[in-house]
N, C-alpha and C positions, 0 to 999 in steps of 0.2 A: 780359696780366693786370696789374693795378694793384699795384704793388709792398705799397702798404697791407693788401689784401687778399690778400697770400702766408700760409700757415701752414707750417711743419715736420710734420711726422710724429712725435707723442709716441710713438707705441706702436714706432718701429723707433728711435727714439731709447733709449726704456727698454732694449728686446732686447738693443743694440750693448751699451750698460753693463752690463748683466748676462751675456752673453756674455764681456767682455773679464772683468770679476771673477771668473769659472770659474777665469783662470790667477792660482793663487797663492792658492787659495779656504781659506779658515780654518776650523775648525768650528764656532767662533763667529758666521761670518755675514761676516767683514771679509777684507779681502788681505792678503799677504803677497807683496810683488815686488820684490822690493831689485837699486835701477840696477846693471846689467850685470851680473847673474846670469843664468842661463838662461832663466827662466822670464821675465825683464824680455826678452829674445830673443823667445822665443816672443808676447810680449804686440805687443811691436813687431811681426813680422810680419803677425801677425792685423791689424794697425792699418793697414800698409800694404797689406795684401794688399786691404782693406775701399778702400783711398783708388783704388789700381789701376782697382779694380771701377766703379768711377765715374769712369772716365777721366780719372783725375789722373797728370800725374808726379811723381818723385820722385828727390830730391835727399838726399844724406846728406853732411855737413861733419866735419871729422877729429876734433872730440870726440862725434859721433855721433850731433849735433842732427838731426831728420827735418824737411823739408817737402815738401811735397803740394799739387800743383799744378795750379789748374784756370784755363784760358787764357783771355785777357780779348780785347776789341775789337782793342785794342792796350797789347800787350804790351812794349810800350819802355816802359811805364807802372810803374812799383814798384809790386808786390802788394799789396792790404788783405789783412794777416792776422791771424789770430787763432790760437790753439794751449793749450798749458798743458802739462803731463807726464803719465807713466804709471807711472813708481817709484811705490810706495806706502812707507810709515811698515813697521817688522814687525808692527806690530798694526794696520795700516791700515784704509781703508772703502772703499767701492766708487767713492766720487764725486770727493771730495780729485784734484782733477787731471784725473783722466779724464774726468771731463766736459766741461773745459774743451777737450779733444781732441776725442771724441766730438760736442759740440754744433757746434763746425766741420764736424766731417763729415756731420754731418745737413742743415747749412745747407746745403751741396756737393751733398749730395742732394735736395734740394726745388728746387735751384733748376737740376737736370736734367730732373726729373718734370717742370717746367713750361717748359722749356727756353730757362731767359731768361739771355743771354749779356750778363756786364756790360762796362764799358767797359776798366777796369783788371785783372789777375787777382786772383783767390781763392783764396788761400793757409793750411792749417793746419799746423802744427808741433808738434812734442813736444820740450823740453830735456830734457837728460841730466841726470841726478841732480838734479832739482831739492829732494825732499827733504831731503838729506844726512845718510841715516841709515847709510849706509855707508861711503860718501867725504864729505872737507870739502875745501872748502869747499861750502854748499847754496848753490842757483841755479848749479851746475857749468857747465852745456853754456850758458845767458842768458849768465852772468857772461863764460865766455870770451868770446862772440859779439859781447859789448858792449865787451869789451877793459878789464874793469873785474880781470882776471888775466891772466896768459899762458897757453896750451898747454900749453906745459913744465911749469908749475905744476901743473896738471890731471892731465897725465898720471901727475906724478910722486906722488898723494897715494893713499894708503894704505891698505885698512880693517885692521882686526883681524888676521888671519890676514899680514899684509904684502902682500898683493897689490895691484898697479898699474892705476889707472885705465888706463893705455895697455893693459896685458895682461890686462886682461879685456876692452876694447873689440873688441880683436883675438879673444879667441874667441869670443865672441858674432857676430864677426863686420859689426860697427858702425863700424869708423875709414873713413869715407868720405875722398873726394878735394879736396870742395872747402874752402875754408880759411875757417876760422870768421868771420864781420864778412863776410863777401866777397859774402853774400846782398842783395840791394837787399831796401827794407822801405823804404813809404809811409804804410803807418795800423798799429794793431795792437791787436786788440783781446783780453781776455782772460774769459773766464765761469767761475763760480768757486762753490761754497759759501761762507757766510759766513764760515762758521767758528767762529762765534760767537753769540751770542742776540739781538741788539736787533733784526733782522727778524721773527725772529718773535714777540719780546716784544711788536711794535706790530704785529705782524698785516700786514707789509708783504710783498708779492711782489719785489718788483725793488730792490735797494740800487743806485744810482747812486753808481757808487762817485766820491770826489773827489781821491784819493791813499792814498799810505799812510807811516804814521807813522814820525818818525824813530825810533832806538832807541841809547841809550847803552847797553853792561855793565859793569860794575864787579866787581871783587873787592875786600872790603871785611875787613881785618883791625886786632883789638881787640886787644892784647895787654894782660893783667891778670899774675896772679900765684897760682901752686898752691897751695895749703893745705887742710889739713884740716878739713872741714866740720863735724867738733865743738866745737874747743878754740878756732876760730878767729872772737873777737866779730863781730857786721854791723857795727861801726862801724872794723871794721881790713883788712876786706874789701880786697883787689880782683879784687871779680869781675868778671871779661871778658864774661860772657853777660849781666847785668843791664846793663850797659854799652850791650852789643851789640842788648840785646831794645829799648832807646830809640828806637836809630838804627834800627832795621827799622821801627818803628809810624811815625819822621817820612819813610820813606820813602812809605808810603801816605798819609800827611797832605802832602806836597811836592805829588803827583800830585792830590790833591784843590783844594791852592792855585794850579795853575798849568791849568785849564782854555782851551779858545783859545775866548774870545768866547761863553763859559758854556755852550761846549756839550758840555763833559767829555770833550775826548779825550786827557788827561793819564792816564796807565799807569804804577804803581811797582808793585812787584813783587819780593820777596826769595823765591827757590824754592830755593838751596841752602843749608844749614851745616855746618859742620865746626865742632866742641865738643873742646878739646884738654884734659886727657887722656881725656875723656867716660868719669866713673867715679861711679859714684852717692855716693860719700862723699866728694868732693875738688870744692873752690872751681875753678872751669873758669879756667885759667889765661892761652889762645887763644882766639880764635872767628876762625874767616874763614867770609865768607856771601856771599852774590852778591846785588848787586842790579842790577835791569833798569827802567832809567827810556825813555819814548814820546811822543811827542807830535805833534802834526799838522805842526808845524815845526820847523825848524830853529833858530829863535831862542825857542820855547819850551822847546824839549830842552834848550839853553844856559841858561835862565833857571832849569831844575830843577835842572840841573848845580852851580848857582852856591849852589842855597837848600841843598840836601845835604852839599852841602863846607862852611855855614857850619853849618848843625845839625850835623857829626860836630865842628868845630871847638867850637862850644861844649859841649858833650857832654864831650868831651874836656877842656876848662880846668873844668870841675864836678865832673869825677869823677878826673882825675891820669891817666887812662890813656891811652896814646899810640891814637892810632885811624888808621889808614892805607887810603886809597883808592886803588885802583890801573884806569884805562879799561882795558880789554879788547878791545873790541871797537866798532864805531861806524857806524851806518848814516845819511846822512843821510835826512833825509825826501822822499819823491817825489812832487810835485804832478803831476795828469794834465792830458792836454791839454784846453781847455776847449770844441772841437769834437768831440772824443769823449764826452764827458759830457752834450753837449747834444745829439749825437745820440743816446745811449741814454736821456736823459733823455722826448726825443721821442717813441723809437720805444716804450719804453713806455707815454708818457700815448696814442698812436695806438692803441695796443692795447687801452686801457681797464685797462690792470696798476695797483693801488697803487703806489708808489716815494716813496722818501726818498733824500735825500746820506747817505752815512755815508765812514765812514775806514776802510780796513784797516788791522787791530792785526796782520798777518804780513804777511811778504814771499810775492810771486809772480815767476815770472820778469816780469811784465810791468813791477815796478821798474826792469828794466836796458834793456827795449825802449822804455821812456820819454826815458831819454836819448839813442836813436838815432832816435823819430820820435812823432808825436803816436800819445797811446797811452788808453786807456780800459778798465775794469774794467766789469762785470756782477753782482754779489750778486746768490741766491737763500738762501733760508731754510733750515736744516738744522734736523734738532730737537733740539729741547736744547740746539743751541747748538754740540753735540760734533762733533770730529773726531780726527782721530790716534788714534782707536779703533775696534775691530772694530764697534761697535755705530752707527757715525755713519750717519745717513740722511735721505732727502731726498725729497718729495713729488713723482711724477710730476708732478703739474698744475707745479708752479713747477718744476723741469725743462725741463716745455716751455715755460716763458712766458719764460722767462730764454733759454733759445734760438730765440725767436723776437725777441725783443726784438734777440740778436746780428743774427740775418736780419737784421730791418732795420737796424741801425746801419751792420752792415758795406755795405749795399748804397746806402745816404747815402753814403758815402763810395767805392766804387766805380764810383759812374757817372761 
């Protein structure tokens, strides 16, 4: 059979995903599977038991990464794979991950129905914690694997209650044998929700993805002076939040001047504040507020960096009040390989799918599988736009076009 003419099985592809959303089912509709809890146990089982059934092995590495193995012509060959997680968000959806799992394992199984044995193997995988709504660092089980953290690190981080990544892995029953990075990996590819609206704003099926955006954080603190909001004229003022309300508005006017090549992938963003002493009659003394600047590169990130610091500086010499930036945190930007992109690019114009390039505004693990081998993304359309909500959902038909589109990418790449 002609590789063009392969399809997937939408309707045991939807089953699997709504089977796996049973564990951890919400009664709003969404999941609830928070990495290395039980129920994330149970979820993993189900997943391997499914990869079993189809004559895959299976491999577990000491942060508790999974892969699932279906043997190639020749197997001295490094695997094409693909994977994504199974943790969910506590108010999570059904698709956010799973699918990127699930649509591997459907690929594994259409290509048993028709029993076309490729040249290299076929590999699916689930990271641990990729969320990190429980443990941090998020992209846990990627990031070790990539050696972008240590083990020890991993092991040693914490949720709420103090319990240890190591000693929940161990009851759940998860610390595998083999040592994280130790896996060979030749392509790898990842299928994902958007996340976000511009697929389906443009009524597009297939996002070709082309990387995903760097991300500076900041914590940003104003410091003005308390007073009392009757006696005290606006012209002796200093207030800290009128101050601070400037620098928030040029954080979204930074992001709208720093476009890459007018196609608007510049992202600012101010989501937290703190208002000190936050009292309805008294001149706000403190403000510290987070801002989150994005952009398709690394030397645009830089260039927002640079217009921010010079708006809080003059901001600062206009109004007297000390204003202080503080990085936080720093991701640089992850271009994909450009034989992954142009075989998803293909395998959908083959199919007859819509598609556009877009950028991912989050991280996946497949940002850390990028640095260890050519690596490629798959957007489908969710509605609204939404995820990390009970309510996020996603049309069978692009479901299955986005996993057939994998089929073929990974199978370019595995003969």
């Amino acid at each position: 059979m002609n590789s063009q003419d392969l399809r997937i099985n939408g309707d045991r592809l939807w089953s699997s995903l709504m089977e796996l959303a049973q564990i951890g089912a919400t009664p709003k509709g969404g999941v609830c599977r928070l990495a290395l809890t039980e129920l994330d146990r149970q979820g993993r089982d189900l997943v391997l038991g499914w990869a079993r059934e189809a004559g895959m092995t299976v491999t577990v590495d000491k942060i508790g990464n999974a892969f699932m193995r279906r043997a190639g012509r020749n197997n001295a060959l490094p695997p094409v794979m693909t994977g994504s997680h199974i943790d969910t968000q506590p108010t999570g959806g059904k698709f956010d991950g799973n699918y990127g799992v699930l649509a591997g394992l459907e690929v594994v199984r259409t290509l048993n129905d028709h029993s076309i044995q490729t040249e290299a193997p076929i590999e699916v995988a689930f990271w641990t914690n990729e969320e990190g709504s429980r443990f941090v660092p998020v992209m846990m089980g990627s990031g070790v694997f990539a050696k972008a953290f240590t083990l020890e690190h991993a092991y040693a981080a914490t949720d709420t209650e103090g319990l240890t990544v190591r000693a929940e892995l161990e009851k759940i029953g998860y610390i595998g044998t083999e040592e994280p990075g130790a896996h060979a990996l030749g392509t790898y590819f990842e299928t994902h929700i958007e996340q976000g609206p511009v697929l389906e704003d443009h009524d597009i099926t297939i996002g070709v993805v082309t990387g995903v955006l760097g991300i500076k954080w900041y914590d940003c603190t104003v410091t003005g002076m308390e007073a009392h909001a009757g006696p005290t004229p606006m012209a002796l003022r200093k207030d800290a939040l009128q101050v601070a309300a400037q620098l928030m508005q040029e954080v979204v006017a930074v992001a709208h001047r720093h476009p890459p090549d007018g196609k608007g992938n510049g992202r600012g963003t101010v989501g937290m504040v703190q208002v000190h002493p936050n009292s309805r009659n008294v001149i706000p003394g403190r403000v510290k507020f987070s801002i989150d600047l994005r952009n398709s590169s690394d030397e645009l990130v830089e260039a927002m960096d640079a217009d921010i610091k010079a708006c809080a500086a003059r901001i600062s010499a206009a109004s007297g009040l000390p204003i202080q930036i503080e990085l936080v945190s720093h991701y640089p930007a992850q271009p994909f390989h450009a034989d992954c992109i142009n075989a998803v690019a293909k395998a959908a114009s083959d199919l007859g799918y819509s598609s556009m390039p877009v950028v991912s505004g989050a991280g996946h693990d497949a940002v850390y599988m990028a640095r260890l081998a050519p690596t490629g993304m798959i957007f489908i359309p969710c509605k609204d736009g939404i995820s990390h909500n009970e309510i996020e959902d996603a049309k069978p038909a692009h479901l299955e076009a986005g996993c057939n589109v994998l089929l073929l990418a990974m199978l370019t790449r595995a003969s």
